[in-house]
C-alpha positions in Angstrom: -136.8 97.5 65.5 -138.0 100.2 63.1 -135.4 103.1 61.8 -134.8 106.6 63.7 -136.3 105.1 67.2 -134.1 106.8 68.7 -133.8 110.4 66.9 -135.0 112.5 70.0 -132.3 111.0 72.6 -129.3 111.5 70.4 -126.6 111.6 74.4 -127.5 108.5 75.2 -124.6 106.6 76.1 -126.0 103.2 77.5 -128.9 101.3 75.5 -129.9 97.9 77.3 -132.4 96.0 74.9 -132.3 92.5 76.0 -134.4 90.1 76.6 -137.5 91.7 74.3 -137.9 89.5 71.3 -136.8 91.9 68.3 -136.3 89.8 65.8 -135.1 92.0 62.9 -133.4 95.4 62.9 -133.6 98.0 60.7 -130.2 99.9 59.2 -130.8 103.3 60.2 -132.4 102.2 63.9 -129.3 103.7 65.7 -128.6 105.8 63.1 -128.6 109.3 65.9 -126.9 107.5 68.8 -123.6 108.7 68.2 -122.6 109.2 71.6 -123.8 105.5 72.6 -121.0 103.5 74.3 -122.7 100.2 75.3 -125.4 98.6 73.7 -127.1 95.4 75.2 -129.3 93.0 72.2 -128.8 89.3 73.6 -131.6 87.3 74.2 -133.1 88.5 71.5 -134.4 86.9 67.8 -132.5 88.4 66.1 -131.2 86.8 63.0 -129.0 89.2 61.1 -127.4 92.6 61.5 -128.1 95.0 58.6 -125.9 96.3 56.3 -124.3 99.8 58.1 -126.2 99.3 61.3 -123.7 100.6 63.0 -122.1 103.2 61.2 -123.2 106.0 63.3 -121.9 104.1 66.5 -118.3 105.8 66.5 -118.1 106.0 70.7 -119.8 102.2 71.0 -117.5 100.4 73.4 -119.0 97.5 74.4 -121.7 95.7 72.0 -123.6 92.2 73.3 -125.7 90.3 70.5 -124.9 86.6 72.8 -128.1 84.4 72.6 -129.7 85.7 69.4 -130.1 83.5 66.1 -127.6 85.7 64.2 -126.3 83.7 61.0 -125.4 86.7 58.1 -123.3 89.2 59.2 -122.1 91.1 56.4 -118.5 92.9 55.9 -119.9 96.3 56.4 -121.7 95.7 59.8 -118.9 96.8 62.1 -117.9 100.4 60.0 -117.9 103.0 61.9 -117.3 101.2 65.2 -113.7 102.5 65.9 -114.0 102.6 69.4 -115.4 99.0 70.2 -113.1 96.8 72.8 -115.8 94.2 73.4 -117.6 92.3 71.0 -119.9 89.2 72.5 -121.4 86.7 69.9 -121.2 84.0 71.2 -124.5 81.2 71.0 -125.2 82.5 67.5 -125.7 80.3 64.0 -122.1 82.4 62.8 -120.9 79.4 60.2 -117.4 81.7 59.2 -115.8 84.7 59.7 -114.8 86.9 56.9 -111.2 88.3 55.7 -113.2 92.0 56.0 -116.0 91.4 58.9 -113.5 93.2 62.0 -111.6 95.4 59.8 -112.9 98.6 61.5 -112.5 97.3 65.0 -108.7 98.2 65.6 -109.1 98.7 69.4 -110.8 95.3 69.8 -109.8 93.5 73.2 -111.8 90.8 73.5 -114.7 88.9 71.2 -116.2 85.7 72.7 -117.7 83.2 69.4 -118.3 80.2 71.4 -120.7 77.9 70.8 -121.8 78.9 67.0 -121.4 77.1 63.9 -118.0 77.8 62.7 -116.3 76.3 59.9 -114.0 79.0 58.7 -111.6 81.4 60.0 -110.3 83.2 56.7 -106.9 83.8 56.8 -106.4 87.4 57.9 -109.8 88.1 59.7 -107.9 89.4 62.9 -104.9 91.1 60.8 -106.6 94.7 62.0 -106.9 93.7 65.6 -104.0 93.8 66.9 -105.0 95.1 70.2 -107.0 91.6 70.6 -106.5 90.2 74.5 -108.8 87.6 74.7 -110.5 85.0 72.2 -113.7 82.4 72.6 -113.8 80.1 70.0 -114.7 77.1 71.8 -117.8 74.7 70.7 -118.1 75.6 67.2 -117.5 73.2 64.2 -113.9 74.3 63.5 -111.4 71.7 61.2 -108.9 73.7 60.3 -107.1 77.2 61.3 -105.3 78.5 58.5 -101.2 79.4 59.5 -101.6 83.1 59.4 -104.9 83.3 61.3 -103.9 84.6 64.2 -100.4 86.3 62.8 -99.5 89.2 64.4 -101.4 89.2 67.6 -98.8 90.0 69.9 -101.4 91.3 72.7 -103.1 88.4 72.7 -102.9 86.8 76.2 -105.9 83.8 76.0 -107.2 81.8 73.6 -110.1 79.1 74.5 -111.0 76.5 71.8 -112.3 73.1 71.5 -110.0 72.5 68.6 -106.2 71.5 69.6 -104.5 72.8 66.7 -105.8 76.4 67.6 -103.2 76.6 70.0 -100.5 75.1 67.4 -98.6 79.0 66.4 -99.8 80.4 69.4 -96.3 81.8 71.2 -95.8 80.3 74.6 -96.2 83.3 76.6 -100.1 83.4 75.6 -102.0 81.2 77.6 -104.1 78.6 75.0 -106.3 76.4 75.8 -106.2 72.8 74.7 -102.2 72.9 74.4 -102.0 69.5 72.7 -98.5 68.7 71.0 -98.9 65.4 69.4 -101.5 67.7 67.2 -99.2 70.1 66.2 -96.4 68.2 64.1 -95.7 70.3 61.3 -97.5 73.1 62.8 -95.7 74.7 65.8 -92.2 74.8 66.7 -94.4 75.0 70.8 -93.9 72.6 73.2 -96.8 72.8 76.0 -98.8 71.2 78.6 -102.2 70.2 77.2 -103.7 73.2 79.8 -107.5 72.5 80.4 -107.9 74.7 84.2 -110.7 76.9 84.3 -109.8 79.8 85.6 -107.0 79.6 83.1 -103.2 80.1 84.5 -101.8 83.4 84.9 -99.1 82.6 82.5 -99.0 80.6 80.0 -97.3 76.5 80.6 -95.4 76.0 77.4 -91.5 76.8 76.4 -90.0 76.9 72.5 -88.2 74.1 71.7 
């Protein structure tokens, strides 16, 4: 997707580009959208996002990259997005998430990473979204979650992994999803049912010892 495609249509505030094969996209190709609130690129090639893509992006709201073959994602490609609430990634090739990579994203609600390649959460990387509701992490390659991962998220009201001790800190009142205490010795002072519903419960199914 070449730079300044779209220069002459600078109020759009919907862009829906999936399903059309871009494979590479260049810095400056939103660079005049800046009253764009969702943008659509799943089911795309795409396999990185360029440094400052969205920099211009201050009202985007919503952004979809699912189903692309995304695997760099540098620190700087969410500046400028201040507004976004809803970030999908989910069936990329992300192997980690940086300290730095959702720093700008303070309003974030929601960002689905399932089924990637994760292997490392830094410690940290959600310290600046603390408006964070709901988190995907499930079928990724995930070992270990560092204690102060998820510190601080006191909005947080659903987590989905496939790695048991993701739920380990997790207060009860968020629902987490697998709640497996034999897992968490050492980790949690949680006590929970091992909660596997889809739909998840309303409320979550655990009580502090």
């Amino acid at each position: 997707m070449p730079g300044n495609l779209f220069v002459r249509i600078s109020t759009l505030a919907e862009l829906f580009l999936s399903n059309n094969n871009i494979q590479t996209i260049d810095s400056n190709a939103f660079k005049s959208l800046d009253s764009l609130k969702i943008l659509k690129l799943d089911n795309n090639a795409i396999t990185k996002i360029p440094y400052n893509t969205l920099k211009n992006l201050k009202q985007i709201s919503t952004l979809y990259l699912n189903f692309n073959k995304i695997n760099q994602i540098p620190d700087s490609a969410f500046t400028g997005a201040i507004n976004l609430k809803i970030l999908d990634l989910q069936s990329n090739r992300i192997a980690a998430i940086s300290k730095n990579l959702l720093q700008p994203a303070n309003l974030l609600k929601l960002i689905s990473l399932n089924r990637n390649r994760i292997t490392n959460i830094e410690d940290g990387s959600f310290n600046s979204n603390l408006m964070l509701e709901h988190m995907l992490l499930s079928s990724n390659r995930l070992t270990v979650i560092k204690d102060n991962t998820l510190k601080g998220l006191n909005n947080l009201v659903f987590i989905h992994s496939n790695f048991s001790k993701a739920c380990c800190g997790i207060p009860a009142s968020v629902t987490c999803m697998p709640r497996v205490p034999a897992n968490c010795a050492g980790n949690s002072g949680t006590t929970c049912l091992n909660v596997m519903a889809t739909p998840p419960p309303a409320s979550g199914m655990c009580s502090r010892r």
